[in-house]
DOZAFI-366786 format. One line per 5 residues: number of its first residue (from 0); their letters; for each residue x, y, z of C-alpha. Coordinates in Angstrom, 1 decimal, decimal comma, padded with zeros to 4 digits. Layout:
NUM	A	X/Y/Z  ...
//
This chain:
0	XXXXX	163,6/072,9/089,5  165,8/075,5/087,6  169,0/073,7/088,2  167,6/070,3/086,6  167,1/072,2/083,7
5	XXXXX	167,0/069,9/080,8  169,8/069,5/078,5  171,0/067,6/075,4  173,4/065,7/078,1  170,6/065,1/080,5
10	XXXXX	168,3/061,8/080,2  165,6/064,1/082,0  164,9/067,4/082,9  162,4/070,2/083,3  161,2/073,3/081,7
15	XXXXX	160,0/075,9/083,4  158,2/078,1/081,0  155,9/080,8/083,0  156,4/081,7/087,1  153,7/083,6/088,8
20	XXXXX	153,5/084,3/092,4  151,1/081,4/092,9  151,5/079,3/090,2  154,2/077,6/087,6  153,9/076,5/084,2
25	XXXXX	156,6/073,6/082,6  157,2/070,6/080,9  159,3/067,7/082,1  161,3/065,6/079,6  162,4/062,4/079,4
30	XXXXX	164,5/061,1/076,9  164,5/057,0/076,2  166,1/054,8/074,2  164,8/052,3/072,3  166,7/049,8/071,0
35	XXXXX	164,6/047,3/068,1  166,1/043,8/066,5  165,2/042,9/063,4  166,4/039,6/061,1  166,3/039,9/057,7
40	XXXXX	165,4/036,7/055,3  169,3/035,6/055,4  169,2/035,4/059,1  171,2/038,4/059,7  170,1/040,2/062,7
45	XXXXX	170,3/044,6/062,1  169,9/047,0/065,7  167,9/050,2/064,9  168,0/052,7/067,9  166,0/055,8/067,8
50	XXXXX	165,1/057,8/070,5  161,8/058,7/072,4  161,0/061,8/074,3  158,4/061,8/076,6  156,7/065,3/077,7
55	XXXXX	154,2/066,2/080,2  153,1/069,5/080,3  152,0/070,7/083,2  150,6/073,5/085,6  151,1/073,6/089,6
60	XXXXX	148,7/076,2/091,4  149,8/076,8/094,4  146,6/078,2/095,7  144,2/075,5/095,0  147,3/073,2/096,1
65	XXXXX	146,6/071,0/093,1  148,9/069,7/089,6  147,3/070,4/086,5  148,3/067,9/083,3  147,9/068,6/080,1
70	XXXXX	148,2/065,3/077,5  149,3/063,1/079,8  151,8/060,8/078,2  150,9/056,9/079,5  153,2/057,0/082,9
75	XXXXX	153,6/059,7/085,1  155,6/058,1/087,8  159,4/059,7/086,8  157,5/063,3/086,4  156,0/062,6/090,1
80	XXXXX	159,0/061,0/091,4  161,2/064,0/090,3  158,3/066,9/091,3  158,7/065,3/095,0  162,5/065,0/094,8
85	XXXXX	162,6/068,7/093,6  160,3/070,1/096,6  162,5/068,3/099,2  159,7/065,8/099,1  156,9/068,1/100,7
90	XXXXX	155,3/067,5/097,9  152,9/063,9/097,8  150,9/063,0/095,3  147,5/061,8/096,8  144,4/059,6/094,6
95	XXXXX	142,1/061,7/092,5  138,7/061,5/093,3  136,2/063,3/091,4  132,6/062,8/091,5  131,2/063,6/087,7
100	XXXXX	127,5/064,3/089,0  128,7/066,6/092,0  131,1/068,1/089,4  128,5/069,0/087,1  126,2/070,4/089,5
105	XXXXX	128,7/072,8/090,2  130,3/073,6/086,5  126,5/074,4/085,6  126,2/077,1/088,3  128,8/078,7/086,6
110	XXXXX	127,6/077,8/082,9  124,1/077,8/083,0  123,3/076,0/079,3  125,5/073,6/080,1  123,9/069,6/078,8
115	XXXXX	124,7/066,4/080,1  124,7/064,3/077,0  126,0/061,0/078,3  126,4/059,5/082,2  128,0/055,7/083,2
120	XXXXX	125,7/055,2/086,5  127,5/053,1/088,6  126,1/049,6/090,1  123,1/050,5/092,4  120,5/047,9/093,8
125	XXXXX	116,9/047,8/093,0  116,2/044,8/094,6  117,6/042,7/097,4  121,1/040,6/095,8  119,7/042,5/092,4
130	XXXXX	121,9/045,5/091,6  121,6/047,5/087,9  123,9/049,7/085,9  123,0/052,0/083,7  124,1/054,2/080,3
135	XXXXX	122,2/057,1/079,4  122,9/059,2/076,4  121,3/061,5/073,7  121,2/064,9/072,2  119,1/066,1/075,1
140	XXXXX	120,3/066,9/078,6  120,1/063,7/080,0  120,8/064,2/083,9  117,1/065,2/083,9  116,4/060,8/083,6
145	XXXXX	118,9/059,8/085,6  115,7/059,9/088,6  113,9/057,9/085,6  116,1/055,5/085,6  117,1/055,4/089,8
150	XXXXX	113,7/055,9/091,1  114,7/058,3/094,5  118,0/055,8/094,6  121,2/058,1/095,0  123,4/057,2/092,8
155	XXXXX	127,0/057,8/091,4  128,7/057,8/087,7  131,8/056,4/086,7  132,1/059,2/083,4  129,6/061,7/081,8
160	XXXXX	130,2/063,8/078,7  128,9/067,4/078,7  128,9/070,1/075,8  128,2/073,9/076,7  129,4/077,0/074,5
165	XXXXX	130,8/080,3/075,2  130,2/083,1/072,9  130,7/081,1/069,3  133,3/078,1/070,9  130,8/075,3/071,4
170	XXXXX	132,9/072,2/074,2  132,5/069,2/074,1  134,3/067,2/077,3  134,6/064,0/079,3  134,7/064,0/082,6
175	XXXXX	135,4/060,7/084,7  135,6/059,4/088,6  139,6/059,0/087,8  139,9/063,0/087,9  140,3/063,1/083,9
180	XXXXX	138,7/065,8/082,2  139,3/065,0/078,5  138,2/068,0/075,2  137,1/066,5/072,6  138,5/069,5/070,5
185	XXXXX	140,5/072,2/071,1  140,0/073,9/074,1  140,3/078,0/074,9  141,7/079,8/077,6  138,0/080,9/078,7
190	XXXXX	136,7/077,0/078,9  140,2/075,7/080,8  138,8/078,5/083,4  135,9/077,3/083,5  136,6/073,5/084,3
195	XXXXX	139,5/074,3/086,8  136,8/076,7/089,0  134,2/074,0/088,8  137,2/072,1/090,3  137,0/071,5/094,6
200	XXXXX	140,2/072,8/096,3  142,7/070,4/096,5  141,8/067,7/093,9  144,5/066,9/091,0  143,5/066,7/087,5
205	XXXX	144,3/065,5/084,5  143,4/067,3/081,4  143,4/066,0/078,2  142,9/067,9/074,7
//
């Protein structure tokens, strides 16, 4: 990764900003041209170019063999493509699955006041050919319905949002089935650590501030 350092000259390249025994912190660049045609009232046609630079930040931890992103830019196909070419392709990228209720079952054994304050439940049936789907939310924790609303159903959400505090920092975060974890607000060291141990081993996430 070091010898695709990016440069001026380079229409990509990476950063590497922090190396630890079992982790690396960088950003990947790619620079884009963009070419725009405009006509003025005369009919006269004038070419602006500017150019673009996409980041992604990002994190690889080596011991939960996962890829942490930090504002994801809208494609991350060249950053993939190029993380597998640089590892002599032993490195795949495989689908995120997340489960937001599992997920916050185990982020509140680690944060205890932790609050549900919105949950998507995803199509279950409650009668034969009659299936529901449901949106909680308030300013209570409202995991405590979801049984309300599912009867002894199991059921699974697409996204929930969940605020909890540490010391005076109060979070608020979504969390959805696509493995995006998204702060509404600035997020601290202490409530990154938090998320990423409520994590499972060997999922890849996307996190958003």
């Amino acid at each position: 990764m070091l010898d695709v350092r990016y440069t001026s000259e380079r229409t990509w390249g990476f950063f590497v900003d922090d190396v630890r025994p079992h982790s690396l912190t960088g950003r990947f660049v790619e620079k884009e041209l963009v070419v725009q045609t405009t006509e003025d009232p005369f009919g006269n046609s004038q070419r602006f170019d500017r150019t673009v630079f996409n980041i992604t930040r990002f994190q690889v931890d080596l011991k939960r063999h996962w890829v942490e992103i930090h504002d994801a830019p809208r494609s991350l196909t060249p950053f993939f493509s190029q993380l597998a070419e640089q590892s002599g392709f032993l490195a795949s990228v495989e689908p995120i699955y997340i489960q937001p209720l599992s997920w916050f079952h185990s982020f509140r054994k680690l944060v205890p006041d932790a609050m549900m304050t919105k949950a998507a439940i995803d199509d279950f049936e409650v009668a034969e050919s009659v299936m529901a789907r449901a949106m909680l939310f308030g300013e209570v924790d409202v995991e405590r319905y979801i049984q309300t609303v599912a009867g002894k159903r199991r059921v699974t959400a697409s996204a929930i949002q969940i605020t909890f505090s540490i010391e005076a920092d109060l979070y608020r975060l979504n969390v959805s089935a696509a493995g995006k974890i998204k702060f509404l607000g600035a997020a601290q060291p202490d409530g990154l650590e938090l998320v990423r141990n409520a994590i499972p081993s060997g999922s890849n996430f996307n996190v958003r501030q």
